[in-house]
N, C-alpha and C positions, 0 to 999 in steps of 0.2 A: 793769687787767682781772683780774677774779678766777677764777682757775682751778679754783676748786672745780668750779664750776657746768659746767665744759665735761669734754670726754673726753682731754684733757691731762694731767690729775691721776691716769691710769691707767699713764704711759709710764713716768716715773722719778720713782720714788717721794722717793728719797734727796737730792736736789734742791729742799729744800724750805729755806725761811730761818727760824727762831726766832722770835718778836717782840722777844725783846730781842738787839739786833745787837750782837757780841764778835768779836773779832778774831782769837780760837779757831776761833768758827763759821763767819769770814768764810775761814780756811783749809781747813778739812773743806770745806766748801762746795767750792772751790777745786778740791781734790784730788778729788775725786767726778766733778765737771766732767768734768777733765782723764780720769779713766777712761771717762765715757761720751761724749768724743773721740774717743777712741781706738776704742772698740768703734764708733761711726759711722762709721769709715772704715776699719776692719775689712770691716765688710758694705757701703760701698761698694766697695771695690778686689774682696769675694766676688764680688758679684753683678756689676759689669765685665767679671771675666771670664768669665760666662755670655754676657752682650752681645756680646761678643767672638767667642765662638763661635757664638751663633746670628747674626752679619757674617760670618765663615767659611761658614756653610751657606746664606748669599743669603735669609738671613728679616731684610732690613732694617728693614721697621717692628715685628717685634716687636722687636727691637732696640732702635730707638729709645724706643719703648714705654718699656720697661726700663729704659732710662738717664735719661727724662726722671724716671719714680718713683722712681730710685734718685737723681737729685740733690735731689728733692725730699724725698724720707724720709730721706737719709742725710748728702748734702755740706753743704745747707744748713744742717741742724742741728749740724755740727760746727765751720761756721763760725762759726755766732751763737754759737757757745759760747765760741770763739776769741776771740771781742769781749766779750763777758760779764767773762769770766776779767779781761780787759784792764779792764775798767772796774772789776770788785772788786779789783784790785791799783792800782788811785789810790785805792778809797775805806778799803784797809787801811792805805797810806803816810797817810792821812789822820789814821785813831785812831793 
Protein backbone atom coordinates (compact mmCIF):
# COMPACT_ATOMS: atom_id res chain seq x y z
CA UNK A 1 0.00 0.00 0.00
CA UNK A 2 1.48 3.27 -0.83
CA UNK A 3 1.15 5.95 1.55
CA UNK A 4 1.77 8.76 -0.26
CA UNK A 5 -1.53 8.78 -1.85
CA UNK A 6 -3.61 8.67 1.53
CA UNK A 7 -3.65 11.14 4.74
CA UNK A 8 -1.03 8.85 6.68
CA UNK A 9 1.91 10.46 5.18
CA UNK A 10 0.81 13.58 7.38
CA UNK A 11 1.16 11.84 10.94
CA UNK A 12 5.05 11.02 11.32
CA UNK A 13 6.91 12.20 9.02
CA UNK A 14 10.23 10.58 10.49
CA UNK A 15 8.98 7.15 9.82
CA UNK A 16 9.92 6.77 6.52
CA UNK A 17 12.53 3.96 5.09
CA UNK A 18 15.31 4.91 2.47
CA UNK A 19 15.23 2.82 -0.86
CA UNK A 20 18.34 1.54 -0.18
CA UNK A 21 17.83 -0.50 3.24
CA UNK A 22 21.20 -0.29 5.74
CA UNK A 23 21.28 -1.36 8.92
CA UNK A 24 22.16 2.25 10.04
CA UNK A 25 18.69 3.12 8.66
CA UNK A 26 17.13 -0.02 9.95
CA UNK A 27 18.29 1.33 13.55
CA UNK A 28 17.22 5.20 13.24
CA UNK A 29 14.23 3.73 11.94
CA UNK A 30 14.05 1.68 15.28
CA UNK A 31 14.74 4.31 17.70
CA UNK A 32 12.20 6.94 16.10
CA UNK A 33 9.49 4.01 16.49
CA UNK A 34 10.28 3.51 19.82
CA UNK A 35 9.81 7.44 20.48
CA UNK A 36 6.67 7.78 18.89
CA UNK A 37 5.61 4.49 21.40
CA UNK A 38 6.16 6.11 23.75
CA UNK A 39 4.33 9.54 23.01
CA UNK A 40 1.13 6.99 21.99
CA UNK A 41 0.74 5.89 25.24
CA UNK A 42 1.74 9.10 26.64
CA UNK A 43 -1.74 10.46 25.31
CA UNK A 44 -3.24 7.31 25.81
CA UNK A 45 -2.81 7.10 29.66
CA UNK A 46 -3.70 11.55 29.10
CA UNK A 47 -6.65 11.14 27.75
CA UNK A 48 -7.79 7.83 30.20
CA UNK A 49 -7.77 9.85 32.67
CA UNK A 50 -10.14 12.32 31.24
CA UNK A 51 -12.44 8.99 30.77
CA UNK A 52 -11.99 8.42 34.20
CA UNK A 53 -13.22 11.31 35.25
CA UNK A 54 -16.08 11.97 33.12
CA UNK A 55 -17.00 7.80 34.82
CA UNK A 56 -16.65 9.91 38.09
CA UNK A 57 -19.32 12.40 36.86
CA UNK A 58 -21.92 9.47 35.52
CA UNK A 59 -21.35 10.77 31.54
CA UNK A 60 -20.68 7.00 30.76
CA UNK A 61 -21.07 7.14 27.14
CA UNK A 62 -19.02 9.97 26.51
CA UNK A 63 -16.78 7.99 28.14
CA UNK A 64 -16.88 5.29 26.37
CA UNK A 65 -16.80 7.47 23.34
CA UNK A 66 -13.46 8.51 24.38
CA UNK A 67 -11.78 5.46 25.18
CA UNK A 68 -13.05 3.65 22.16
CA UNK A 69 -11.07 6.86 20.03
CA UNK A 70 -8.49 6.71 22.17
CA UNK A 71 -7.70 2.79 21.69
CA UNK A 72 -8.06 3.44 18.34
CA UNK A 73 -5.83 6.62 17.74
CA UNK A 74 -3.50 5.82 20.30
CA UNK A 75 -3.11 1.83 21.84
CA UNK A 76 -3.45 0.45 18.64
CA UNK A 77 -0.88 2.36 16.99
CA UNK A 78 1.60 1.64 19.65
CA UNK A 79 0.98 -1.82 19.42
CA UNK A 80 1.62 -2.23 15.60
CA UNK A 81 4.73 -0.39 16.44
CA UNK A 82 5.54 -3.00 18.97
CA UNK A 83 5.37 -5.69 16.22
CA UNK A 84 6.95 -3.51 13.62
CA UNK A 85 10.09 -2.98 15.80
CA UNK A 86 9.90 -6.88 16.34
CA UNK A 87 9.93 -7.76 12.94
CA UNK A 88 12.91 -4.96 11.96
CA UNK A 89 15.00 -6.62 14.66
CA UNK A 90 14.83 -10.21 12.69
CA UNK A 91 15.48 -8.41 9.52
CA UNK A 92 18.60 -6.49 11.08
CA UNK A 93 20.01 -9.98 12.74
CA UNK A 94 19.50 -10.85 9.17
CA UNK A 95 22.06 -8.10 7.40
Amino acid sequence: MDCEKYFFKFFNQKLKLKSKIQKSSLIILRNEMTKSEIDHLIGFIFVSIFAFIKILENNFVFAMIMMIVNILMNLYPSLLQQENKRRIDKFIKRL
